[in-house]
C-alpha positions as CSV (number, residue, x, y, z in Angstrom):
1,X,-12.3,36.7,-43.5
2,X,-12.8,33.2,-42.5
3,X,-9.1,33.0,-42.7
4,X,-8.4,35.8,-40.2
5,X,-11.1,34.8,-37.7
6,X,-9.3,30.9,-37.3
7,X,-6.0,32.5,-37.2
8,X,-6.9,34.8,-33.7
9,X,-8.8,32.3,-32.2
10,X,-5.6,30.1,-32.5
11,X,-3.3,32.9,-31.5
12,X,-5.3,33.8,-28.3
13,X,-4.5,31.1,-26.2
14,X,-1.0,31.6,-27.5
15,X,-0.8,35.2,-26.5
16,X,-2.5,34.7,-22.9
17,X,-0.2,32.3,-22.5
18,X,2.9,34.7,-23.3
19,X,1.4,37.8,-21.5
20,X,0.4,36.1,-18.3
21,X,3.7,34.5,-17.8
22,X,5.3,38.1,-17.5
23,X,3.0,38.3,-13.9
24,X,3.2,37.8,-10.9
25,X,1.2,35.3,-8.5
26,X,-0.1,38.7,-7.3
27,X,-1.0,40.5,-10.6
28,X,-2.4,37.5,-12.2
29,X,-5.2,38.4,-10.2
30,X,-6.1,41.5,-10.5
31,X,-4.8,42.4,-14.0
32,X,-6.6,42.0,-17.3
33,X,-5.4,38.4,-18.9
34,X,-4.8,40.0,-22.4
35,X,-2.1,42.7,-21.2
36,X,0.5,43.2,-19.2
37,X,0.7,44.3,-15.8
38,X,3.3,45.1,-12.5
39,X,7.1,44.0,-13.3
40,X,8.1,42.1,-15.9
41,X,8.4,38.5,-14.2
42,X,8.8,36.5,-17.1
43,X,12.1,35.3,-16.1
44,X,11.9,35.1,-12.2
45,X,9.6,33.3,-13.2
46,X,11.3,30.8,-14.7
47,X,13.9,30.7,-12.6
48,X,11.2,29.8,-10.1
49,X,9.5,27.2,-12.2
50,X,12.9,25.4,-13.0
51,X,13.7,25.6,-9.0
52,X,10.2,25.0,-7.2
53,X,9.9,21.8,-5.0
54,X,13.6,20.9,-6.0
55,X,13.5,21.5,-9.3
56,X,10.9,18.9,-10.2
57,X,9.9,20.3,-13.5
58,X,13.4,19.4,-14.9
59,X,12.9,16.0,-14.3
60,X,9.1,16.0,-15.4
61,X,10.7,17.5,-18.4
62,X,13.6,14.4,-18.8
63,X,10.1,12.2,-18.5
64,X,8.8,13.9,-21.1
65,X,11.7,13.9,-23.6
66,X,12.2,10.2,-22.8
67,X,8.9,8.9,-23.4
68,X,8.4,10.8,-26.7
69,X,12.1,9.6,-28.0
70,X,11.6,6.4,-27.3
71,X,7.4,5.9,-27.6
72,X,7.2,8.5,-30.6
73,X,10.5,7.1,-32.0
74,X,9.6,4.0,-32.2
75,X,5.6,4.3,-33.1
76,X,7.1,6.2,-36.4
77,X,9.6,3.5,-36.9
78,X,7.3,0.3,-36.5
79,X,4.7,3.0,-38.6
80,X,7.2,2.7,-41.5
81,X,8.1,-0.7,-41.9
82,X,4.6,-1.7,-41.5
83,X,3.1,0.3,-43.8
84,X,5.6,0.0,-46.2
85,X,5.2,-3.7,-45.9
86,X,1.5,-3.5,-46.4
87,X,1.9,-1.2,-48.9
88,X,4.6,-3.2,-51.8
89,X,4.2,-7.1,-49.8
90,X,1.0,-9.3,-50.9
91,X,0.4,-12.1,-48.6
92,X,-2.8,-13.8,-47.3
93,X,-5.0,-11.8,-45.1
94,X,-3.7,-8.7,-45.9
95,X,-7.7,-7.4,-46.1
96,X,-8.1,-8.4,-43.1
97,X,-5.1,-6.6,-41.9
98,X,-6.9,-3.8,-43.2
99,X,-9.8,-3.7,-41.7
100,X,-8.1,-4.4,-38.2
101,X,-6.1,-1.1,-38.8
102,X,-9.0,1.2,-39.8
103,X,-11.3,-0.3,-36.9
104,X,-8.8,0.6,-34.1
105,X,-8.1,4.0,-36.0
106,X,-11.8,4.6,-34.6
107,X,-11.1,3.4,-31.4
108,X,-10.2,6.6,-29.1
109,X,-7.4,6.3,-27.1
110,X,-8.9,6.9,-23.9
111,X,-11.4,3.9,-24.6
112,X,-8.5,1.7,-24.1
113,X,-6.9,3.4,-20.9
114,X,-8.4,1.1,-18.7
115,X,-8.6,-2.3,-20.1
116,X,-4.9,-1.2,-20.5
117,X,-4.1,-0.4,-17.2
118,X,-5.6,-3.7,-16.0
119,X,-3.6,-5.3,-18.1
120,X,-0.5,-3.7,-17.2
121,X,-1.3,-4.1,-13.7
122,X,-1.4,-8.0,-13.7
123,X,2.1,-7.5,-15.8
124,X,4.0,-5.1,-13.2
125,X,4.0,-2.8,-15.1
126,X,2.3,0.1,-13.8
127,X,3.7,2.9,-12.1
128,X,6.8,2.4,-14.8
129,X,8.1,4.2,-17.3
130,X,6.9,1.3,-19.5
131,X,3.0,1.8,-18.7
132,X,3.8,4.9,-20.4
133,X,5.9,3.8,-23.4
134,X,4.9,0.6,-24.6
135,X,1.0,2.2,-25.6
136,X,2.2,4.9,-27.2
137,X,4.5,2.3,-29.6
138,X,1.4,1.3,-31.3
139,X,-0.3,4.0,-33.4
140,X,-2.8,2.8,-35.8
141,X,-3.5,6.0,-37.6
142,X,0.1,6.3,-38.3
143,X,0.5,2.7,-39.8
144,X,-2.7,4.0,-42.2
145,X,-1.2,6.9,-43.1
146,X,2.4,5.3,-44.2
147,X,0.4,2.4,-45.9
148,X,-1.4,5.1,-47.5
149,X,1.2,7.0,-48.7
150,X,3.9,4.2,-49.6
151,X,1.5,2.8,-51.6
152,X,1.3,6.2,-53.8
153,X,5.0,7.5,-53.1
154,X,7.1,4.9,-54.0
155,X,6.4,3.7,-58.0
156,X,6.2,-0.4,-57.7
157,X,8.4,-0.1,-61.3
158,X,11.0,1.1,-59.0
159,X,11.3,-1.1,-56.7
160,X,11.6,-3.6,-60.0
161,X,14.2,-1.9,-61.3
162,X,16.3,-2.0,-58.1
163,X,15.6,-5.5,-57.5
164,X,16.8,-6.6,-61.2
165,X,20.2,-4.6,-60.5
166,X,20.7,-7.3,-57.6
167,X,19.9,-4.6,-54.8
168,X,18.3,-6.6,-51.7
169,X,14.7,-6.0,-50.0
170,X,16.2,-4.1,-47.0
171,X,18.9,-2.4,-49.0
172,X,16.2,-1.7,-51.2
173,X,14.2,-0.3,-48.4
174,X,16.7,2.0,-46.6
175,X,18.4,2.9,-49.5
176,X,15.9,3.8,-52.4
177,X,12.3,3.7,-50.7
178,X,13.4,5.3,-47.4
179,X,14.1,8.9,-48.6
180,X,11.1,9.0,-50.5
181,X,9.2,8.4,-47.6
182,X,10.5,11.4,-46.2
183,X,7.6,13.6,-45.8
184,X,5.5,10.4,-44.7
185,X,7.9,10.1,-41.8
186,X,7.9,13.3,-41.0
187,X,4.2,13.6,-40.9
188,X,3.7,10.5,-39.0
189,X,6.3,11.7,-36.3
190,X,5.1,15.2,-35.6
191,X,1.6,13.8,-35.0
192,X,3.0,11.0,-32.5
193,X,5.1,13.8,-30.8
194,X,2.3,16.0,-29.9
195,X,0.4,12.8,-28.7
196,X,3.2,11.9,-26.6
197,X,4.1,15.1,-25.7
198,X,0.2,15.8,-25.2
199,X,-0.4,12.8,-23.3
200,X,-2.3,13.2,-20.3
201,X,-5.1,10.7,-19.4
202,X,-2.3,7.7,-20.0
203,X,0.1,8.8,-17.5
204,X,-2.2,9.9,-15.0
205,X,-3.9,6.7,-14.5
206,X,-0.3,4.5,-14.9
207,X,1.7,6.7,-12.3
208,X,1.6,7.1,-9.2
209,X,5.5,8.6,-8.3
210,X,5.8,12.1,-9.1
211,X,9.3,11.7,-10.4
212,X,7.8,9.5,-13.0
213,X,5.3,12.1,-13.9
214,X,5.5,14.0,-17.4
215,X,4.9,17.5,-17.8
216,X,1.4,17.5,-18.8
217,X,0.7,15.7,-15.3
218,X,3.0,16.9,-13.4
219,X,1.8,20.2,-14.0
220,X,-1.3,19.3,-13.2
221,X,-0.6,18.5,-9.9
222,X,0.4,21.8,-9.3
223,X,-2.4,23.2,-10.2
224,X,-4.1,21.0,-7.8
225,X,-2.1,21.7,-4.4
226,X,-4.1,25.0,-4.9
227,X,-6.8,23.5,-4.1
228,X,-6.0,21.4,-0.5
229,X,-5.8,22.9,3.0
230,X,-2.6,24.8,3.2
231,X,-1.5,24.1,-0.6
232,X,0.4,27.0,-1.9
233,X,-1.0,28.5,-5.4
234,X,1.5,28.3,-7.9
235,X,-0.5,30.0,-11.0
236,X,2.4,31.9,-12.3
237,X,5.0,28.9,-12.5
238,X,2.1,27.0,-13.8
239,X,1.9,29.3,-16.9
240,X,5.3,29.5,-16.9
241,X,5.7,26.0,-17.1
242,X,2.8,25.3,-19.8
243,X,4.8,28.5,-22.1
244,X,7.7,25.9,-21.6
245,X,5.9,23.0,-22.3
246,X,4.9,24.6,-26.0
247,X,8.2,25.7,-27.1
248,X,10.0,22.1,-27.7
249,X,7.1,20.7,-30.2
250,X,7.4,24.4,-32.0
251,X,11.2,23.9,-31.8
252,X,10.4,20.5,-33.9
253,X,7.7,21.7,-36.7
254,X,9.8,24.4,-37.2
255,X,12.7,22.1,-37.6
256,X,11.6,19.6,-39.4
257,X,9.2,21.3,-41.9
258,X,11.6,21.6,-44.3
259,X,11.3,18.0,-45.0
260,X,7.7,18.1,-45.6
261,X,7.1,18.6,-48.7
262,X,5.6,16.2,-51.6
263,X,7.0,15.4,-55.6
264,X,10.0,13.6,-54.2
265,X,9.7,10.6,-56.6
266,X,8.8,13.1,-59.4
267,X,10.5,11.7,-62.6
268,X,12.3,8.8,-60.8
269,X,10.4,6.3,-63.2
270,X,9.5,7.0,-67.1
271,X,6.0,6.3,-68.3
């Protein structure tokens, strides 16, 4: 029952989203937002959204794509070599490594968006793609998690047995411990995508040129020209463009969930 009740008040938002996108300007308002109404506008509407004010959205969508390829990307990638380091390495003041990672785990995001943008700010770097990217490369939660799970995944005995057949650290790494840190990886890149994808609060304090605008603000500012003297209300392509918005990061779990899964290191090491 339980079950049921979390899985429609997930799929609501979901299925406004879908229904309302099928309207137009017009009948979004005066139509009920749970069913559909007038012509099917779903892909005028799309047409329009990928057209409007020169086809903006394509190039807040290029934003997008480029700051979660590159910040996502490499968050997972410094992620993995961190905490596999901190996971299999001893060295001196590796507690105090950890308590630096779980205390800016706690630390929200948001709590940092200013001190950062000051920061930035004296650097040059604001208004860049950078003030964008380079926050999003550091992702504490994900360093925990891979620490976390390297230190469970990968069997130390293992790693023994591949150093006393002459294999190096890195070969080692990428070659034995890497694919068992599969689902890790995966984890720790799905949750950095939707961050970056998600972003909002970032970007909207760091930009100030729309064309360096990602979706999440650039759509924003739609909604906002609705709201000045003569601004033209865009609700539909709005919609429109948030139903777009979703479908990339469902295009990814669905893509990548076959690879996360646990038991990979399941009998590599007798007891």
């Amino acid at each position: 029952m339980l079950t049921g009740i979390i899985l429609v008040y997930s799929l609501i938002p979901l299925v406004w989203l879908l229904v309302n996108s099928t309207k137009t300007q017009a009948n979004l308002l005066d139509s009920f937002g749970l069913w559909f109404h007038g012509d099917f506008a779903l892909f005028s509407n799309i047409a329009d959204t990928f057209t409007y004010d020169n086809g903006i959205f394509l190039r807040w969508l290029g934003n997008t794509l480029l700051y979660v390829l590159v910040g996502a990307g490499g968050a997972t990638f410094l992620a993995v070599l961190g905490g596999y380091g901190l996971a299999k390495f001893d060295f001196p003041g590796k507690r105090a490594v950890f308590a630096v990672v779980i205390g800016a785990v706690a630390v929200p995001g948001t709590a940092l968006a200013v001190p950062t943008f000051l920061m930035f700010s004296k650097m040059g770097l604001t208004n860049t793609p950078w003030a964008v990217i380079i926050p999003s490369l550091v992702t504490p939660f994900g360093l925990y998690l891979m620490w976390t799970f390297a230190a469970e995944a990968i069997p130390d005995e293992l790693i023994e047995a591949a150093r006393v057949d002459g294999a190096s650290e890195f070969g080692t790494f990428f070659r034995i411990c890497l694919p068992l840190l599969a689902p890790g990886i995966v984890t720790v890149l799905l949750f950095s995508m939707v961050a970056t994808w998600n972003n909002y609060f970032l970007p909207l304090i760091m930009l100030k040129n729309p064309d360096w605008y990602p979706l999440t603000v650039g759509l924003n500012s739609w909604n906002q020209q609705a709201q000045t003297a003569g601004g033209e209300p865009v609700f539909n392509l709005i919609i429109t463009g948030s139903l777009l918005t979703i479908l990339p990061l469902l295009a990814a779990f669905l893509l990548l969930q076959r690879y996360w899964q646990s038991g990979l290191a399941a009998g590599s090491v007798k007891q």
